[in-house]
C-alpha positions in Angstrom: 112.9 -42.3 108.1 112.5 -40.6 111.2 110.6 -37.4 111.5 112.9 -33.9 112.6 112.3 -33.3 116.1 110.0 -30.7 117.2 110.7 -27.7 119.3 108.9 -28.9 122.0 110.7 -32.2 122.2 114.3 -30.7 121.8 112.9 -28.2 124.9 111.9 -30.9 127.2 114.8 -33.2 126.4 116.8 -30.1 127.1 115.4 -28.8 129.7 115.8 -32.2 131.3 119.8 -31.4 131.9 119.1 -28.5 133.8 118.5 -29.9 137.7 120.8 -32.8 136.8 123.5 -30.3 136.0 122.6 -27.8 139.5 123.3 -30.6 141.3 126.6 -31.4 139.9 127.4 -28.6 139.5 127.1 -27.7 142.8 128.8 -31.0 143.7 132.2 -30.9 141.7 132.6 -26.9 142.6 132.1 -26.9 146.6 132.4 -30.6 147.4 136.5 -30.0 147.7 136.0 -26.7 149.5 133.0 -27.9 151.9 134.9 -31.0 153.0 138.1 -29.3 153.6 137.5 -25.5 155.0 133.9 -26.4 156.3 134.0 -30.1 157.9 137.9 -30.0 158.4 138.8 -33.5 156.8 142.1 -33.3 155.3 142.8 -32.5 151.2 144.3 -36.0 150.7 141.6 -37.9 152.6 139.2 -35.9 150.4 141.3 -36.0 147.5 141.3 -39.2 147.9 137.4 -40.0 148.1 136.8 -37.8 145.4 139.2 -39.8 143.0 138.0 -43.2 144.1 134.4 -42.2 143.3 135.4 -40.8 140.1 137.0 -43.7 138.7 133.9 -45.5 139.8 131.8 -43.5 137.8 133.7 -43.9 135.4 133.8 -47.5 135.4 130.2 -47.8 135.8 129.6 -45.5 132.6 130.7 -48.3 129.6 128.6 -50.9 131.9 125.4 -49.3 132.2 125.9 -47.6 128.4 125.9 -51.2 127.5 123.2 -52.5 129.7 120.6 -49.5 128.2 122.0 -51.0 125.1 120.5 -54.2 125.0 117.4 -52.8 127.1 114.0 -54.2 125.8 111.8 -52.1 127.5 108.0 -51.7 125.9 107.4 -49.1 127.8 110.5 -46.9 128.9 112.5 -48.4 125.8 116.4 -48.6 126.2 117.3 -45.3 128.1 114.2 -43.8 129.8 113.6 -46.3 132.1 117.2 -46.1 133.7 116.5 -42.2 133.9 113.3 -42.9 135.8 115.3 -45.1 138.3 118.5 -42.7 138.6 116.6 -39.4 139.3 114.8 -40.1 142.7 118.2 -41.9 143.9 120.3 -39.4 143.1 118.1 -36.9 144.7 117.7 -38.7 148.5 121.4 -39.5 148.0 122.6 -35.4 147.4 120.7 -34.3 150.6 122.5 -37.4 152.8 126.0 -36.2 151.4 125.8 -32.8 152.2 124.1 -33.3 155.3 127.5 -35.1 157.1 127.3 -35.0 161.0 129.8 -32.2 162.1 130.4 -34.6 165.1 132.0 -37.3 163.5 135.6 -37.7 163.9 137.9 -37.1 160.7 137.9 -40.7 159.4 133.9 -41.1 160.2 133.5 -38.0 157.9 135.7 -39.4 155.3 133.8 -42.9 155.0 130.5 -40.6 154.8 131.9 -38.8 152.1 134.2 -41.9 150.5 130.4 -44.0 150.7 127.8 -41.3 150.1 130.1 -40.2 147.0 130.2 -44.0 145.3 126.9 -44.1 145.9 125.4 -41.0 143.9 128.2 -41.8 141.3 126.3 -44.9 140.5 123.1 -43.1 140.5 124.4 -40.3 138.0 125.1 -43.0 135.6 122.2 -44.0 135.7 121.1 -41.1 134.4 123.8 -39.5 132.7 124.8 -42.0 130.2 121.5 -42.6 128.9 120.8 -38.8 128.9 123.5 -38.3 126.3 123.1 -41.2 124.6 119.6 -40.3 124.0 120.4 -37.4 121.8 121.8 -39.9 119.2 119.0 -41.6 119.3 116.2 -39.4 118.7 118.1 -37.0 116.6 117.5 -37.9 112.8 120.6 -36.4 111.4 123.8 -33.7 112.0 121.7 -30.4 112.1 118.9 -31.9 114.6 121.7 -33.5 116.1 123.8 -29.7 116.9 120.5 -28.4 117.4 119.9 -31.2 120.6 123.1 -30.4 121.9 122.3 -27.0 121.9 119.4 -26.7 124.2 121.1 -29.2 126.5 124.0 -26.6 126.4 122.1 -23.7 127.5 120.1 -25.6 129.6 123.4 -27.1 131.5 125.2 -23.2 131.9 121.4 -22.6 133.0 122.3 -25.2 135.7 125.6 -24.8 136.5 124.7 -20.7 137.6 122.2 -21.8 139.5 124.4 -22.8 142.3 126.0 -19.4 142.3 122.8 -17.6 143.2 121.7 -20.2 145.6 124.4 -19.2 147.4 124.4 -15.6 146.8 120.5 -16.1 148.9 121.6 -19.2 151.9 124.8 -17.9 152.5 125.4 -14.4 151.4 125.7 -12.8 154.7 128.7 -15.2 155.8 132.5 -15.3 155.9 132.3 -18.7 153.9 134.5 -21.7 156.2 134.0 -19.3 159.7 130.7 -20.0 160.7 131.0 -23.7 160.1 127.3 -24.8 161.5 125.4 -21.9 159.1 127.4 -22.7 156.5 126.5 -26.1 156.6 123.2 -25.3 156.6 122.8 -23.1 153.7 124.9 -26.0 151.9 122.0 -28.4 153.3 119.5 -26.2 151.5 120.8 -25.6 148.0 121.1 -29.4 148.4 117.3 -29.7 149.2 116.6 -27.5 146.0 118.5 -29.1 143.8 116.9 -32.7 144.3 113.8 -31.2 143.8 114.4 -29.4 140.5 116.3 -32.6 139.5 113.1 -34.2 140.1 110.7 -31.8 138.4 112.3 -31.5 134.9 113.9 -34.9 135.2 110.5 -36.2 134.8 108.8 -33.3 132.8 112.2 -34.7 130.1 111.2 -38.1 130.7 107.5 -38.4 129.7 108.0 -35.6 126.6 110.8 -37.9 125.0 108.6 -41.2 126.0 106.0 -40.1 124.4 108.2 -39.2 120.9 109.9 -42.4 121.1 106.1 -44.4 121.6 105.2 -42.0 118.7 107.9 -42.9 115.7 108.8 -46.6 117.1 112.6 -45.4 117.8 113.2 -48.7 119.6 112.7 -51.8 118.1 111.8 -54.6 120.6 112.0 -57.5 117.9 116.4 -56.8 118.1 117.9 -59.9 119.6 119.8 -58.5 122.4 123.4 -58.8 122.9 124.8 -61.9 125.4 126.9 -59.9 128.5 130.6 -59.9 127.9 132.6 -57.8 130.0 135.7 -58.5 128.1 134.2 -57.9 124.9 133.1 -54.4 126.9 136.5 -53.6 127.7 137.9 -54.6 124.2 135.5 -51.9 122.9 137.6 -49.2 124.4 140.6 -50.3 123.9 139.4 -50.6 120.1 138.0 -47.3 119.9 140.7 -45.4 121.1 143.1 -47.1 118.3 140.6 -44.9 116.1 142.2 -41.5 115.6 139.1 -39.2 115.7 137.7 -41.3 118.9 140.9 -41.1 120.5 141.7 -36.8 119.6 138.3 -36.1 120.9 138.4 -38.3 124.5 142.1 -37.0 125.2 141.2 -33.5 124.4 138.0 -33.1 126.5 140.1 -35.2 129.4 142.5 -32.6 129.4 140.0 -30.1 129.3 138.1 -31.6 132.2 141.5 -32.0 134.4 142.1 -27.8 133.7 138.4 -27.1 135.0 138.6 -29.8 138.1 141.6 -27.6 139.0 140.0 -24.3 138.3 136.2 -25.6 140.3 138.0 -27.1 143.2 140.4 -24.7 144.0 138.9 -21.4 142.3 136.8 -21.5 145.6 140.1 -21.4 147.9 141.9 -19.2 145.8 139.3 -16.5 145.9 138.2 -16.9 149.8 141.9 -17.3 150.8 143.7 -14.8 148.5 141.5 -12.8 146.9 139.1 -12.6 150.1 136.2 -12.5 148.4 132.6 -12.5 150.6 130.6 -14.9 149.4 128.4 -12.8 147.9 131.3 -12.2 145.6 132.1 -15.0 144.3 128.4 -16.0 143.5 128.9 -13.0 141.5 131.8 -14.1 140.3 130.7 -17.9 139.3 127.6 -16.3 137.5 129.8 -14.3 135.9 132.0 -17.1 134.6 128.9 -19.1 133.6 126.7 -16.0 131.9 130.0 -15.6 129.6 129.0 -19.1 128.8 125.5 -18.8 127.9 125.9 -15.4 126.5 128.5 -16.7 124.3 126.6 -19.7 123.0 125.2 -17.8 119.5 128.9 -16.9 118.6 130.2 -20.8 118.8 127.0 -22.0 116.5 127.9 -19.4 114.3 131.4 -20.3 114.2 130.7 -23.7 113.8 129.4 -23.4 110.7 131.2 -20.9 109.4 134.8 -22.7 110.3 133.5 -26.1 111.0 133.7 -27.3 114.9 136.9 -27.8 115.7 138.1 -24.6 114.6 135.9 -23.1 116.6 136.3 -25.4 119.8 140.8 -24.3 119.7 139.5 -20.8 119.5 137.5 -21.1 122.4 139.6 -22.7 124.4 142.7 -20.1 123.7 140.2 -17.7 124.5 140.5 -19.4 127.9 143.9 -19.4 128.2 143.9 -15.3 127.4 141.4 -14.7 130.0 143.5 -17.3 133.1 146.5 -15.2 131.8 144.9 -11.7 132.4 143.5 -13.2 136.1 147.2 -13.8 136.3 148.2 -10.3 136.7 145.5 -9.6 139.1 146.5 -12.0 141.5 150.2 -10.6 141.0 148.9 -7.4 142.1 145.9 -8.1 144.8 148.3 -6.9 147.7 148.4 -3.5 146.3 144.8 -3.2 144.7 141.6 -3.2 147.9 139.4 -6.2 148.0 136.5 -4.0 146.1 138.5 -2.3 143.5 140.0 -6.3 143.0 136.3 -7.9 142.4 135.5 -5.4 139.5 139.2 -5.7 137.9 139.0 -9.3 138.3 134.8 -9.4 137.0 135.8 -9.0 133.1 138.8 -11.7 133.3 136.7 -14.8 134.3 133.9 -13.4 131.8 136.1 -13.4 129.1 137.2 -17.0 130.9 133.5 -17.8 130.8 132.6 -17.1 126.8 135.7 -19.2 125.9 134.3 -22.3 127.9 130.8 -21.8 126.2 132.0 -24.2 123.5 133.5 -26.5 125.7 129.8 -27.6 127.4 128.3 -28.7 123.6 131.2 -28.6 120.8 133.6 -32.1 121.9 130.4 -33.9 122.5 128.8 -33.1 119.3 132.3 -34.2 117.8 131.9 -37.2 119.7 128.6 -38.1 118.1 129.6 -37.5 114.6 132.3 -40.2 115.6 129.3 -42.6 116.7 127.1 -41.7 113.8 130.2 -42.4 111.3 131.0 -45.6 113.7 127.3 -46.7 113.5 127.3 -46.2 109.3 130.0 -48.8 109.0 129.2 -51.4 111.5 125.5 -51.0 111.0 125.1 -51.5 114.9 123.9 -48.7 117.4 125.7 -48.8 120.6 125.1 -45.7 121.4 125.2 -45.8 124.7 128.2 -48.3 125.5 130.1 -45.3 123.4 128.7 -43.1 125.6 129.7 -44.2 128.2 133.3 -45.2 127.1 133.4 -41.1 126.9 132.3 -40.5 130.2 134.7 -43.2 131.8 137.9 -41.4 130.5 136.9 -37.8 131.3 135.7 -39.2 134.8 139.2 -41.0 135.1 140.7 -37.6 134.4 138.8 -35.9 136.7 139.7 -38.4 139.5 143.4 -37.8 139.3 143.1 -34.3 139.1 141.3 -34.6 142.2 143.6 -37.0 143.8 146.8 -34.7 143.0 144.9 -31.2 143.8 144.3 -33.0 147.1 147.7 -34.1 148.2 148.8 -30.2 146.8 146.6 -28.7 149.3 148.4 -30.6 152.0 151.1 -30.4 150.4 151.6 -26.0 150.3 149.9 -26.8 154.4 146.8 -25.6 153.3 144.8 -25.0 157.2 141.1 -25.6 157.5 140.8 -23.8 160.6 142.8 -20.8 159.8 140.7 -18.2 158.2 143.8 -16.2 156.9 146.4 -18.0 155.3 150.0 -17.8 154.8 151.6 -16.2 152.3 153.1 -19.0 150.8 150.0 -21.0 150.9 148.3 -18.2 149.2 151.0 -18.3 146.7 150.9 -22.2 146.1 147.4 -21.8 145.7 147.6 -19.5 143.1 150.2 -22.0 141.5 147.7 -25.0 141.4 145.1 -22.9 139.6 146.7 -21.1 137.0 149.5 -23.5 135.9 147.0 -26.5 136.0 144.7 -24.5 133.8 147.0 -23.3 131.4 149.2 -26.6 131.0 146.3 -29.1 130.5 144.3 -26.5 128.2 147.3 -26.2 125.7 147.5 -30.3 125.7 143.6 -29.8 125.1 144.5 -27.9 122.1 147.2 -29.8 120.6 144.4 -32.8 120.5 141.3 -31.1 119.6 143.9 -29.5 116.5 144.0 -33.5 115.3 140.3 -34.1 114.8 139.7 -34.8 110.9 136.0 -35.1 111.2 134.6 -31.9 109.0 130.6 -31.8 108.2 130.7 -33.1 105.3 132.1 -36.4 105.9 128.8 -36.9 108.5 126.2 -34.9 105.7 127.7 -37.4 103.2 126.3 -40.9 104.8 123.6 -38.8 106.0 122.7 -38.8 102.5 123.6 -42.0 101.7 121.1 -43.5 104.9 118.4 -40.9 103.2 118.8 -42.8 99.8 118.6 -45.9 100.9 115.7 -45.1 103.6 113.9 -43.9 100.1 114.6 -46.5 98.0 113.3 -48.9 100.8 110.1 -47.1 101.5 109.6 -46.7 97.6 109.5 -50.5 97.4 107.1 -51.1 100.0 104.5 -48.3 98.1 105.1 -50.5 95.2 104.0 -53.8 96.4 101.5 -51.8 98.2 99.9 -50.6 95.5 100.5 -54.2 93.8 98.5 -55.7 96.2 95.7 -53.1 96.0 95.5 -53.6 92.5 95.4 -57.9 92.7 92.5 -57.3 95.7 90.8 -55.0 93.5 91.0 -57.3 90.2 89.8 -60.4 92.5 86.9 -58.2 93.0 85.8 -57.8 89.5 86.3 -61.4 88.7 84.4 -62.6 91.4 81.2 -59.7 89.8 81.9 -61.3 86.6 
């Protein structure tokens, strides 16, 4: 029986999310806004991009999932050795995207964004899907198990406000989208920072959970691994989406992801373009959003286990929808209200925004792995990862058509790169695309999350039963241990006598 993880370990493996999710952070939230207001490439071309990359990723998630898998690894085991791989690619290929020539025509900058984004797609997979599925492994049961997922949580919010005050220092004396050549700049440097601190704690993560995996065996080199079938793959989603609990979980954090692509990749036009917002406000604003988030972290653990977690997670997520409605009225009223007075009216809306999607970074995947765990007790086979990564694919494949449609809606409402005040209506159609994609997939998020039947004591229940036999097994083995003592000690005597 494996031994409860200590502090240290849950810190490091935690702490290991925290450049990764800087970085991608960064990525998803100004990746839209830098392509289209700062380089000037069109929203479908970007849209575009984005959503081909996307789909990618998530293609690539089930195959490398099942590749760490059947890994055999004496020295990294399955997952850390893909890690080691993924975080030094990822980090050369974040500085190349973001540093795009601003002389290239329009379709030049599109292929370096359509190419540099496929290729740091694959390299997050790399290290994504065996970060996550790494927290099944190592963690020994369903407390250790929220207890992972909880320092990856606050190290992730960690991460994703770190791009806000980046920005608040490279770029916080510019009109963001005017100055194109300093803007690119400051994006160049956040870009720099963020491969480095992917770097640092990506391997500080890596050689603390290396050495507890050495420590208690977690891997087992002796397993015959598993012949290559992409079919067989493919199958395996198809499979686990005919199971109710698999399926209620990977709709409802799709729908959830589709709401925040639309709130992250227009959020930034909405509050340069209609709000005007400096960009010292809306880093202000985005650490805002994502302090709610950590801040709010304590109250979701303790509501977890006071109403178990799905309760919690519907909760959260209406808190959400209470907060977009509220930012609703402000943006009704910003013509009559000055920009100042707006940022401090609109400050306590996308807080409130913020502590609702605390839950959202750690609750659906810790219902996730209580489907694996339960998944893994009846088949008695730990694919781990290949689920893993089947999760990833569909919330990437949400996210990619969300991009592609927010893309073609920009053009669509003739959003202008190279207008720094926009038209009303386009002000107005912005506003649209924000709050109505929010509050429409956020409901459908609801109304799936509301289906989970998973409750803590279905996972404490084989948790127990694993325990017993674990027990029994180990109880055996001190009996013909002590057997054999005996016999050796017996021969001993005889041999005097």
């Amino acid at each position: 029986m494996k031994a409860n993880l200590k502090f240290r370990t849950k810190f490091c493996y935690g702490i290991g999310g925290l450049g990764y999710s800087s970085m991608s952070q960064t990525l998803n939230s100004f990746i839209m806004f830098f392509a289209t207001a700062v380089m000037g490439i069109s929203g479908s071309l970007v849209g575009i991009a984005i959503a081909i990359s996307s789909l990618w990723d998530g293609v690539s998630d089930p195959l490398v999932g099942y590749l760490s898998d059947n890994t055999r690894n004496r020295f990294f085991g399955k997952r850390l050795g893909f890690m080691f791989f993924g975080i030094f690619v990822i980090a050369f290929l974040n500085i190349c995207i973001w540093s795009m020539p601003a002389s290239f025509s329009e379709i030049g900058k599109f292929l370096w964004l359509l190419f540099g984004m496929l290729a740091i797609e694959t390299a997050n997979t790399c290290y994504g899907t065996p970060f996550s599925a790494l927290a099944i492994d190592i963690a020994p049961d369903y407390n250790e198990q929220s207890k992972v997922q909880s320092f990856k949580t606050v190290f992730n919010i960690i991460g994703m406000i770190l791009p806000s005050i980046l920005m608040y220092f490279f770029m916080s004396s510019i009109s963001i989208g005017v100055q194109q050549e300093y803007t690119q700049e400051g994006y160049i440097k956040i870009a720099c920072i963020n491969s480095s601190l992917l770097i640092f704690f990506g391997l500080i993560m890596i050689f603390s959970c290396l050495h507890h995996v050495h420590k208690y065996n977690i891997y087992s080199t002796q397993i015959q691994k598993e012949k290559f079938d992409f079919s067989k793959l493919l199958s395996g989603y198809f499979n686990i989406l005919k199971k109710k609990d698999f399926r209620m979980v990977i709709l409802g954090y799709s729908f959830a992801t589709i709401a925040s692509a639309f709130l992250t990749s227009v959020g930034m036009h909405l509050f340069t373009y209609c709000y005007h917002f400096s960009s010292t406000q809306i880093s202000m604003v985005l650490i805002a959003l994502f302090g709610g988030a950590i801040a709010s972290q304590p109250l979701w653990v303790y509501l977890s286990k006071r109403m178990d977690k799905k309760r919690a997670l519907i909760i959260s997520l209406s808190t959400i929808v209470f907060g977009i409605f509220l930012t609703i009225i402000t943006f009704l009223f910003r013509e009559f209200i000055s920009t100042q007075m707006m940022f401090f009216i609109a400050l306590p809306c996308l807080v409130l925004c913020g502590i609702g999607a605390g839950a959202m970074y750690s609750l659906p995947f810790s219902m996730y792995a209580d489907c694996v765990t339960l998944e893994i007790f009846k088949t008695g086979q730990n694919n781990a990862g290949a689920y893993t990564g089947y999760f990833t694919f569909s919330y990437n494949l949400a996210n990619s058509v969300a991009l592609l449609i927010i893309g073609f809606m920009l053009d669509f409402i003739k959003f202008d790169s190279t207008m720094p005040v926009q038209a009303m209506s386009v002000q107005n159609g912005l506003g649209l695309i924000v709050f109505f994609g929010c509050t429409i997939f956020l409901s459908l998020a609801i109304m799936m999350f509301s289906k989970f039947s998973i409750k803590r004591s279905d996972v404490l229940k084989i948790q127990m039963t694993l325990e017993r036999e674990e027990c029994s097994i180990t109880t055996d083995k001190e009996y013909k241990d002590i057997n054999d003592e005996k016999y050796k000690n017996l021969s001993k005597k005889t041999k005097k006598l």
